[in-house]
Wavefront OBJ file of the C-alpha trace (Angstrom):
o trace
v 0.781 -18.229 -8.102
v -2.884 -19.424 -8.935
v -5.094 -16.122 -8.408
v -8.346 -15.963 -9.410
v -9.700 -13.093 -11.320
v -13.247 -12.102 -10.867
v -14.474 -13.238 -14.396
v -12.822 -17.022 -13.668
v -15.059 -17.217 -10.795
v -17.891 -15.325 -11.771
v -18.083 -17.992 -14.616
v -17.395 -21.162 -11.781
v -20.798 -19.417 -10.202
v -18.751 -18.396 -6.857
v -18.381 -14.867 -5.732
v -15.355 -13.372 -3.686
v -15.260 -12.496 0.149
v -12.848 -9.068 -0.799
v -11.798 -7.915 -4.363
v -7.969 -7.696 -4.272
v -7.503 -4.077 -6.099
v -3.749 -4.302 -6.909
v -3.087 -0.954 -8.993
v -0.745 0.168 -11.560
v 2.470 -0.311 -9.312
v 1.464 -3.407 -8.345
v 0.800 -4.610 -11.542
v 3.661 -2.960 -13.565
v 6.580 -1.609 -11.278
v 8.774 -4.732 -10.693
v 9.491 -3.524 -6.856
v 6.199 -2.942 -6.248
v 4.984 -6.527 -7.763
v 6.932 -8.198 -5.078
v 4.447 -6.252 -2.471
v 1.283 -7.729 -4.086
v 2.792 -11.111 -3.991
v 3.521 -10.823 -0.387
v 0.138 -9.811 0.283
v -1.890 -12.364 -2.251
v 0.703 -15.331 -0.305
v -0.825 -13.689 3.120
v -4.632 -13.982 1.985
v -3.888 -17.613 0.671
v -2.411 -18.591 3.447
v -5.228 -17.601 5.742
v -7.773 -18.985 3.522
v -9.155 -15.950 2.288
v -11.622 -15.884 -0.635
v -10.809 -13.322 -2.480
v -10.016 -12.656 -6.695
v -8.689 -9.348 -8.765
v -9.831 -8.119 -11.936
v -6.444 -8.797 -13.778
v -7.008 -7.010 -17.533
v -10.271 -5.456 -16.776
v -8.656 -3.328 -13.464
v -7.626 0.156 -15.452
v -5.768 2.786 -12.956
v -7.939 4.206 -10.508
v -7.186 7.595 -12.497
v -5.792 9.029 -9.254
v -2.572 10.852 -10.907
v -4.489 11.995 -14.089
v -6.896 14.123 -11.416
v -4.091 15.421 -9.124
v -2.175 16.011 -12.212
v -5.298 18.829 -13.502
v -6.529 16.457 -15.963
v -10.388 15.929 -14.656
v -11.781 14.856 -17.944
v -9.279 11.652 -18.033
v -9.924 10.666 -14.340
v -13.568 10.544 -15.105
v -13.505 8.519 -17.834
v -10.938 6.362 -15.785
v -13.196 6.191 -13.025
v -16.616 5.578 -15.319
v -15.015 2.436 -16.362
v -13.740 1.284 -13.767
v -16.934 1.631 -11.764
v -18.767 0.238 -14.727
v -16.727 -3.173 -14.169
v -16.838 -2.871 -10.740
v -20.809 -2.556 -10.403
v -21.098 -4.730 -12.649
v -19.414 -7.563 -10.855
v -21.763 -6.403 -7.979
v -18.309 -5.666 -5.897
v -19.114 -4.494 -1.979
v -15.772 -4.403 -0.921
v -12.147 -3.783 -2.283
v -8.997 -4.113 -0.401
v -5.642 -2.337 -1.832
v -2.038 -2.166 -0.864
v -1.755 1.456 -2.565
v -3.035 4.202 -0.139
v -3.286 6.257 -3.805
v -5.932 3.722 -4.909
v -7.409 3.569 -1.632
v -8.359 6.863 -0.888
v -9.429 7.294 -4.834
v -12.059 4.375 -4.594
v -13.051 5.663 -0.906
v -13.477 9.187 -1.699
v -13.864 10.119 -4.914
v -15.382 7.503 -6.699
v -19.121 7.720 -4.372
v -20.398 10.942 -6.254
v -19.359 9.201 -9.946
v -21.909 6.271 -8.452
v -19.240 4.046 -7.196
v -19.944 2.773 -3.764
v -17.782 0.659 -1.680
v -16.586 -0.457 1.236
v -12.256 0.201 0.656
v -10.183 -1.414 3.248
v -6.462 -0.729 3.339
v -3.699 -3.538 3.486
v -2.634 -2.688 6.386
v -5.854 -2.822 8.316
v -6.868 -6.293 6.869
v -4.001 -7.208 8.476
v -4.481 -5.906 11.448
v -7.791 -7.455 11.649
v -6.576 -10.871 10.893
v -3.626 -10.355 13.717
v -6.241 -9.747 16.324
v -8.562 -12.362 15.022
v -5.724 -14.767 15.340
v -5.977 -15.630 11.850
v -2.306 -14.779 11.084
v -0.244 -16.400 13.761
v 3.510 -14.678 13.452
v 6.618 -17.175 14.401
v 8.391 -16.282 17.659
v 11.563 -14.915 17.456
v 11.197 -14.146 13.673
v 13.379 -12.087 11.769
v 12.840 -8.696 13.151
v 12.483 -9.456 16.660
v 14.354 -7.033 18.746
v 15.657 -5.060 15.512
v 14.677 -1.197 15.106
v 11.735 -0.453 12.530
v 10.804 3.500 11.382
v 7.275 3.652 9.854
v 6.403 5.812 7.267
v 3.370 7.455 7.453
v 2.430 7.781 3.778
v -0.167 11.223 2.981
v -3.208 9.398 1.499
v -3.110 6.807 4.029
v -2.275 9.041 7.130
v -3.319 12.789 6.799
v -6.026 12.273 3.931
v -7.713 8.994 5.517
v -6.269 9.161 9.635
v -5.166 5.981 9.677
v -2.439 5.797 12.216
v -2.415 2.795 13.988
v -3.672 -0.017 11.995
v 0.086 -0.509 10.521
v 2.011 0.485 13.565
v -0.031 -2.455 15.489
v 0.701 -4.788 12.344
v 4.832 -3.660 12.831
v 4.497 -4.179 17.108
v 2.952 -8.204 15.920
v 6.338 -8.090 14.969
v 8.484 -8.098 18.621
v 10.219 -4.965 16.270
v 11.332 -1.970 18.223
v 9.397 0.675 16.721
v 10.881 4.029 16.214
v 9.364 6.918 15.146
v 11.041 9.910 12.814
v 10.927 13.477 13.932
v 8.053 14.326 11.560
v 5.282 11.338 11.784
v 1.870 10.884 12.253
v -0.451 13.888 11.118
v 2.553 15.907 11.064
v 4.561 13.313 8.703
v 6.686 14.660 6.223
v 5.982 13.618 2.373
v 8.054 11.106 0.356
v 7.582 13.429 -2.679
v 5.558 11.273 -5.086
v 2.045 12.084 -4.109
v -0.020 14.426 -6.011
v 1.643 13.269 -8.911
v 4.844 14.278 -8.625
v 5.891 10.563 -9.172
v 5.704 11.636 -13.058
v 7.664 14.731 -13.206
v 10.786 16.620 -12.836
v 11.450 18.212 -9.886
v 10.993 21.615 -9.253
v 14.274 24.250 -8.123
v 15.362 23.510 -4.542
v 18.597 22.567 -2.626
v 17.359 18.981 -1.664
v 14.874 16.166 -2.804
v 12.170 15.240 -0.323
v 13.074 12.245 -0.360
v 16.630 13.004 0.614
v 15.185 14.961 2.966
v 12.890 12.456 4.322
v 15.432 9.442 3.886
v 17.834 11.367 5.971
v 14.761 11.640 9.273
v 14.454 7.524 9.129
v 17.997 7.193 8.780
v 18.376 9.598 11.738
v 16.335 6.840 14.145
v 19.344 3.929 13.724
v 16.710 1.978 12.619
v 17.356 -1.687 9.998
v 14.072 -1.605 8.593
v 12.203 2.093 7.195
v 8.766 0.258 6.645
v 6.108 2.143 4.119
v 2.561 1.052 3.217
v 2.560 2.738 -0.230
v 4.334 1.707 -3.289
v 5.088 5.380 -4.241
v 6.949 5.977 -0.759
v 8.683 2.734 -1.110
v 10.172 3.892 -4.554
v 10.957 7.218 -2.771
v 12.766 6.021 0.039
v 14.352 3.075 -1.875
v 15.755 5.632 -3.800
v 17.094 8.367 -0.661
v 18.870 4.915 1.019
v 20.820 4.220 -2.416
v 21.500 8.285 -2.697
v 22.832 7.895 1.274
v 24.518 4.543 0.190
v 22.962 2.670 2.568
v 21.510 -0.011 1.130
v 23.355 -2.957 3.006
v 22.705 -1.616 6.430
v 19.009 -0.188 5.701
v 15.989 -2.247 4.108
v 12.956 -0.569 2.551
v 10.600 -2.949 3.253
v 5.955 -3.006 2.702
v 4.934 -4.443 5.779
v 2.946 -6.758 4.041
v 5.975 -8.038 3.017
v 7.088 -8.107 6.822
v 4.443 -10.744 7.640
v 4.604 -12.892 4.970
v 8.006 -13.503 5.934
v 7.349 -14.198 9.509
v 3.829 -15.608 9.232
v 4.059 -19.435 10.687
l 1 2 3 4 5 6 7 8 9 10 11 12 13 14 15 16 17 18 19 20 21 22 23 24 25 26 27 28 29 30 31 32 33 34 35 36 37 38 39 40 41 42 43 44 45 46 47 48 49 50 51 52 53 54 55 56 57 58 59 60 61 62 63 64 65 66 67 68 69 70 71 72 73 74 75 76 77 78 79 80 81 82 83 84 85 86 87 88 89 90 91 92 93 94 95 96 97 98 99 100 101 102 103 104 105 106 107 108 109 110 111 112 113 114 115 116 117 118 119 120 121 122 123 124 125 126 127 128 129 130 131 132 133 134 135 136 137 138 139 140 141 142 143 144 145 146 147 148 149 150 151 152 153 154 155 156 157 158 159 160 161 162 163 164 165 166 167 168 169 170 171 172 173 174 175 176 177 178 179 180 181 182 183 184 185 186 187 188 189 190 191 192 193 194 195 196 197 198 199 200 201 202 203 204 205 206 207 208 209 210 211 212 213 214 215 216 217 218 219 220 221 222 223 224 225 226 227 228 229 230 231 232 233 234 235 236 237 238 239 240 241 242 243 244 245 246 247 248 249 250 251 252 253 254 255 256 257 258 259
């Protein structure tokens, strides 16, 4: 794929409708890569103008902060805002709710200001706009879907509907776990805890949490976070369910039903 990165068309004299923000899963975990590809194919396809900032994108410093290491997350975030401002970037879109609700939140009183927009809402946008036009009767038409509601996205940010509208584009039955919404239950890789060992319990959150979508009879657990994909990729292999149940982004959901 041809993507443009912010310096190529900085230099060509053009400037970018959205910066595409991938992150460090995106960029480096090979599950997660598949999710940015999805999502670059979608803005291609729909004409969107948009570039990344390929080497000069460090991580948003999200885990070094949660993990009780300020010092490093401000340098992270200096940098990154020093590239960013730079550029003279107004607005970033992400498919990692970590990213998103680090550039959103925290990054305004380090002198980083910009308008963050999550995957999943672009693509809500573009549904109603009519921009993405989904085939009928794709793939998922009529089969059961269980959204995850992933922390920073959901509880942190309260966005609940923008990817549960992008799933019902779909003609998917949508059903919901026990836990969901503002009462959702973690996938166990926020806050860091993606990095380290578990601490002394009788079951893994994400077993835990694996077990309440697998509980729905649902085909498809869909997540909007490349930490709770990992997570729940990992509880449907512990359950030995991988040929009956798919872990799927939902970016990745449209691009394989987009017309």
């Amino acid at each position: 794929m041809k993507v443009n990165t912010m310096a190529e068309m900085m230099a060509a004299g053009e400037s970018p409708d959205i910066l595409f923000w991938v992150g460090c899963a995106g960029s480096f975990d090979q599950r997660a890569q598949k999710i940015t590809k999805a999502f670059a194919a979608i803005l291609d396809k729909v004409g969107f103008k948009y570039a990344i900032l390929g080497k000069e994108e460090a991580c948003t410093g999200d885990p070094a902060r949660r993990a009780g290491n300020e010092f490093l997350f401000q340098m992270m975030a200096y940098q990154n805002i020093q590239v960013l401002n730079g550029y003279g970037i107004k607005k970033i879109v992400t498919t990692c709710p970590h990213c998103f609700n680090t550039l959103k939140n925290e990054y305004p009183e380090l002198g980083g200001n910009y308008e963050v927009i999550h995957h999943t809402s672009l693509l809500q946008q573009l549904i109603d706009e009519g921009r993405i036009k989904l085939k009928e009767g794709g793939s998922f038409k009529g089969k059961k879907i269980s959204y995850h509601d992933s922390c920073y996205l959901g509880r942190a940010n309260g966005i609940y509907e923008a990817p549960r509208k992008v799933l019902e584009a779909l003609d998917a039955e949508l059903v919901e776990m026990k836990r969901c919404r503002s009462n959702g239950l973690c996938c166990g890789a926020g806050g860091a805890q993606m990095f380290k060992e578990d601490e002394p319990g009788d079951k893994r959150i994400n077993i835990e949490r694996t077990d309440e979508a697998l509980e729905t009879g649902a085909s498809f657990i869909a997540s909007a976070c490349p930490f709770c994909n990992t997570m729940m990729t990992d509880g449907v292999k512990n359950r030995e369910k991988e040929n009956e149940v798919a872990v799927l982004d939902i970016a990745e959901m449209i691009a394989a039903n987009m017309e």
